[in-house]
Structure formats: C-alpha cells, structure tokens
C-alpha positions, 0 to 999 in steps of 0.5 A, spaced: 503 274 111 496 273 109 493 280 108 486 280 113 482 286 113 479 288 120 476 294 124 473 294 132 468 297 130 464 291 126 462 288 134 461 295 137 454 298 136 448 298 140 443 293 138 437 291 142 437 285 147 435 279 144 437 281 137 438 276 132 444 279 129 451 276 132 455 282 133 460 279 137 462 274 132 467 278 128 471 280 134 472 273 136 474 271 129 480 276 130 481 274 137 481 267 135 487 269 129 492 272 134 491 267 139 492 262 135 499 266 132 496 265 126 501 269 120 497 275 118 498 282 116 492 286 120 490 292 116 485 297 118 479 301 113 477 308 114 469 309 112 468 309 105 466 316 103 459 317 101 459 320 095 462 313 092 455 309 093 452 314 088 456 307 084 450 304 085 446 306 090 440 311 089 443 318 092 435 319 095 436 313 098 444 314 100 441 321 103 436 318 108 440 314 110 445 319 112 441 324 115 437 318 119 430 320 115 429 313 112 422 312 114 421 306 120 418 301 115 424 301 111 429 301 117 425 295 119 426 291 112 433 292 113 433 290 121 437 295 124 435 301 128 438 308 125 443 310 129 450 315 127 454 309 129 450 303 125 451 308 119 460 309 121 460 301 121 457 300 115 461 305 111 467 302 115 465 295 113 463 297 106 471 300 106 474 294 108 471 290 103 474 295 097 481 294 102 481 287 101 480 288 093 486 291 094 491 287 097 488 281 094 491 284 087 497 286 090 498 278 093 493 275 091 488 273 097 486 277 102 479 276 107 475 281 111 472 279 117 466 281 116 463 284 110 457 279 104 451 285 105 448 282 098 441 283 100 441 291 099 439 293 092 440 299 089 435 304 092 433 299 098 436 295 104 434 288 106 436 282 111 442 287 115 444 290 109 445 298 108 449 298 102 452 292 097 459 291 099 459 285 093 458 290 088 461 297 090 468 291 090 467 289 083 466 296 081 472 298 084 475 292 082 475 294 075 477 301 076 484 297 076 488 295 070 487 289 067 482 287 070 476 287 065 471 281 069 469 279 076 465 274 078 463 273 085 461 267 088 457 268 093 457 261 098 452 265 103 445 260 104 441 265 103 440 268 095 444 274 094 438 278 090 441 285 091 448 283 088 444 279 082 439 285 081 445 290 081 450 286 076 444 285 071 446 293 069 454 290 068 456 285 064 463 286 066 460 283 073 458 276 073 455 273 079 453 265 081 450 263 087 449 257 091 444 258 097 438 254 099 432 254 095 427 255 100 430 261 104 430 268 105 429 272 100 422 270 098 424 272 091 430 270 088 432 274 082 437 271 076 445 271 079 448 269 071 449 262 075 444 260 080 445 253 084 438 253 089 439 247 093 434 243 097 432 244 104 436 238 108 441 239 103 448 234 107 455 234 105 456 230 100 450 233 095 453 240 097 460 238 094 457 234 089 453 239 085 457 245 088 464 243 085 463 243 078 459 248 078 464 253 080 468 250 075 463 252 070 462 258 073 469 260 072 470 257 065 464 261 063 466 268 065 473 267 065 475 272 071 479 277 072 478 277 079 474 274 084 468 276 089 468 270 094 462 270 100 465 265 104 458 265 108 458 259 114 450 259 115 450 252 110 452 249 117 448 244 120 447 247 127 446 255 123 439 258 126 438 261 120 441 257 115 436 249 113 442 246 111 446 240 113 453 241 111 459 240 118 465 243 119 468 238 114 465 240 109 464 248 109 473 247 109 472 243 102 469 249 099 474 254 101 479 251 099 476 248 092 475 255 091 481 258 094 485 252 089 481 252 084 483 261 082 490 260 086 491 255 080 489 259 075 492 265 078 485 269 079 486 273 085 480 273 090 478 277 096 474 273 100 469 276 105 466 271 112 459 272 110 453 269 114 453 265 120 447 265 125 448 262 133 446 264 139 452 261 142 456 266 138 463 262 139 461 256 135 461 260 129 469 262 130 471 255 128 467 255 121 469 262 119 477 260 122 476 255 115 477 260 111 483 262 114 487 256 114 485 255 107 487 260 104 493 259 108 494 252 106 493 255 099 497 261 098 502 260 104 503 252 103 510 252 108 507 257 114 508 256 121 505 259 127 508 266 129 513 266 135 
C-alpha cells in the first residue's frame, strides 16, 4: 500500500475569520482517501524536536519562535498570529515531511498531506511558512546511506526563494523551480533550475516547457533522491495562483514526474503544497491527482480496499 503521512492537527488550529489560509483542505484530502477506499498505509508524525532546525535555521530566530517573542511585524510576514498550537502544528508538519523521506527510501514513494513551506529562510519566515520542510528533508535525506544528492523539484506556482537561498550553501541539494514569474515572492533568488513562466500560462505551454526541463533537471544532478512540491495553485480557478492550467494538466505533471524517477528508480517524497479556494472542497480533487498517480506508478495493479 501506498505509504501517506497525515496528522489531525495539520486543520486544527485557530485562524482569524476570514483568513486566507485553507486549513481545512488537508482533512478533507484524508477523508477523501478513506471514502474512496483508496490502498494506503497511514502514518502519523510526532513534532520535530526543535533542536533539529539548528540544521538550517537561525537559532535567535528558532528561540523566538518557540517562546512567542517573534516581534509582530515579523509574525505578519509569515501571515499567522503565534499561537503554542500553530508552533506543534509546524513542528508536527515539519516531522511528517522527514517521515516521508523515510518511508519513500524504504518503498520508493510516499506523500504528506500537507507540507512545501518553501518560503522560510534561514533566520526569517514569510508566505505561511516558520521553517523549510524542503530543505530539513533534503538534509535528512542525506544523513541516509547511499544518498549523496537530492533534487527538489519544487511545481508550487509560487518561487520557492527559502528553499533556493537555503540550497546555495549545499552542493549535495539541488533545486529546480517551475512558478509564475509574476507572483509572490517579489524577489525570486536562483533555484539550480528555474522555469519562470508567464501569467495566463495554459495546459499545453506548461507541459511543453516543463517536461524537458525535468528531464533536464534530472540528467544534470543525477539524484539520489527526489523532493517533490506537488503544488495545485497552477490551477486555473486558484485565487492565488495566475495561471491557466485544468485538472487534466495538474495529473500529467505528477505523473510525468512520478514515471519519469519510478523508471529511473530515484525514490520520491512528495508533499501537496500550495492550493488556494474559497471553496476549500474543490482543491480536494487536484490534490487527490497526486495519489492516484502515484498509485497508478507504483501500484499499477491496485484496487479499492473492501
């Protein structure tokens, strides 16, 4: 079965009305899974203890946060009032990435149902994001024998700068990044590979211009391992996205990425990413592509559960 990472925390902590945040998507997903039967293996992380963010992350920066002494104009950068509850659901979050590394180098594939937070730099947080999941699982990725390289492919709409600027100090991390080119963040920072693509971008530019860049990416770092930001805000309808891609396109991306690194037998830990509605139900299908094609990939003969 297909390993997935989930905890009920990732939608339950207290946002203010109105917030842009969609908390809810991420239980949804998981209630989506079990009522389509679909073949998974739950597994449930614990919080990331805090002394592993030292890896990257300032330690003035990390005790702030902790003990809720950020000042306000930076907690506002982030986007999220402090509360003990957003830090656990981080720190679980950030746990349930490194979960999936792990399960993905003992089957090949698993996904988290949240994670992508690549907009957190090392002594700064910005765009939801405290700390980088991306780069803490690259680095723990390493710590694993015979994996000497990682890329992550990063497929949110938005430039992942944290991850880009965090990488540069590690040459066994390489990152390529597909986004808009006029989104947040306002300064986009060198990824190893970029792909900046227009606003109103559709379907068939994306795929045309994304497909032989992944293969690129991956002929170039020859990875040990991949980082995969499956991010759905490419979708047409996203609030927060500018693109033009449709449902369709969103599953010929996972699973080009998926096919291409289950063929080259590169095991991939995938997190959801970005996804931005009002009506939070209709991301549920788009980030359900992903688990169909990684069951698709890997699971070629699966069937619903009885």
């Amino acid at each position: 079965m297909l390993p997935i990472v989930y905890h009920p925390i990732y939608s339950d902590f207290p946002l203010p009305e109105g917030h842009r945040y969609p908390l809810q998507k991420y239980r949804l997903l998981r209630e989506h899974i079990a009522n389509e039967r679909w073949p998974v293996a739950e597994h449930q992380p614990t919080k990331l203890p805090n002394n592993r963010l030292h890896a990257i992350h300032d330690q003035d920066y990390v005790n702030a946060l902790v003990t809720g002494t950020l000042p306000l104009v930076k907690m506002r950068r982030i986007g999220f009032p402090w509360s003990e509850v957003l830090l656990t659901r981080s720190l679980t979050s950030l746990g349930g990435t490194l979960l999936t590394v792990d399960n993905a180098l003992k089957h090949g594939m698993a996904v988290h149902l949240t994670g992508g937070y690549h907009h957190a730099h090392h002594d700064f947080g910005s765009g939801f994001c405290l700390f980088n999941d991306l780069i803490l699982a690259a680095d723990h990725a390493l710590s694993h024998e015979g994996i000497d390289k990682v890329l992550i492919i990063d497929c949110d709409v938005h430039h992942g700068d944290g991850t880009a600027v965090l990488a540069q100090t590690n040459p066994a991390i390489a990152t390529f990044s597909v986004h808009c080119e006029k989104n947040f963040p306002s300064r986009k920072p060198d990824s190893d590979l970029d792909l900046p693509l227009p606003i109103g971008t559709d379907t068939e530019q994306y795929l045309l211009h994304f497909l032989p860049c992944l293969s690129l990416a991956i002929a170039q770092h020859q990875p040990d391992m991949v980082i995969y930001d499956a991010g759905v805000d490419i979708h047409r309808d996203d609030e927060l996205g500018y693109l033009n891609v449709c449902q369709e396109g969103i599953a010929k991306r996972d699973r080009a990425v998926l096919r291409t690194c289950h063929d080259l037998q590169i095991p991939v830990a995938a997190v959801i990413g970005g996804g931005y509605r009002t009506d939070q139900q209709a991301l549920v299908p788009l980030h359900a592509e992903l688990i169909l094609a990684a069951l698709d990939t890997y699971y070629p003969n699966w069937s619903p559960l009885p």
